[in-house]
C-alpha positions as CSV (number, residue, x, y, z in Angstrom):
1,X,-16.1,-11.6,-14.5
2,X,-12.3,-11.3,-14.8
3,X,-12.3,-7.4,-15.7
4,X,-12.0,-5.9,-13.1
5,X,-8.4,-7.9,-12.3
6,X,-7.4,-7.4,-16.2
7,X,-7.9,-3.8,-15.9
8,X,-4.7,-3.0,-14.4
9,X,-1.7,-3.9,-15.7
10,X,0.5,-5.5,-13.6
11,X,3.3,-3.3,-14.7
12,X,1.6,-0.3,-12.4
13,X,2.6,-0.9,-8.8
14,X,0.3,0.6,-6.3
15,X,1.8,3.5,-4.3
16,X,1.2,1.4,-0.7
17,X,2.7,-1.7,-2.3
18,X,5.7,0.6,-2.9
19,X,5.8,1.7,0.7
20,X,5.1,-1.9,2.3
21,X,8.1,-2.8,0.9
22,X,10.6,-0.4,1.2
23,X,9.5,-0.8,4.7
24,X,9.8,-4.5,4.9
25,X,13.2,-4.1,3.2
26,X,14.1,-1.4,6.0
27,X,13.1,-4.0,9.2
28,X,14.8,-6.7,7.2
29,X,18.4,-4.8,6.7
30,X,18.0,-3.5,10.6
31,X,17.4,-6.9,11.8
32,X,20.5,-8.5,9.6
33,X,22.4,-5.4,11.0
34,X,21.5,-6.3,14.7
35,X,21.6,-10.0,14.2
36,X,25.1,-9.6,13.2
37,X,26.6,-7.3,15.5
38,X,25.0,-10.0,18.3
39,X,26.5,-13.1,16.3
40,X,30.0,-11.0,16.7
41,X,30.0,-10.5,20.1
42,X,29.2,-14.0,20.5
43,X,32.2,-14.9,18.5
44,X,34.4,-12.6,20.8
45,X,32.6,-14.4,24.1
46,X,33.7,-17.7,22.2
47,X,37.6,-16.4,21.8
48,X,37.9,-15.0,25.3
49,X,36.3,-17.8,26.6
50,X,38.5,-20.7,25.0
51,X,41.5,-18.5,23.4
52,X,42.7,-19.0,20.0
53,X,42.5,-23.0,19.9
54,X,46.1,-23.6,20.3
């Protein structure tokens, strides 16, 4: 019964598995990107808004 899942190895990656997650990885590292540049312009509101603290 469990052939057909012991037939291939689990060293051979499937060609869409492969694609799935470079694409995943590629959303992932444009979302970080934009999530930053958004948490840095919050920062600068932040400054402007109540100077350097002294």
């Amino acid at each position: 019964m469990n052939s057909d899942v012991e037939q291939q190895p689990s060293s051979s990656h499937n060609p869409r598995q492969i694609i799935a997650t470079v694409v995943c990885v590629i959303v992932l590292a444009t979302l970080a990107w934009f999530w930053n540049e958004q948490v840095q312009e919050v920062i600068e509101m932040l400054e402007l808004a109540y100077g350097d603290g002294s």
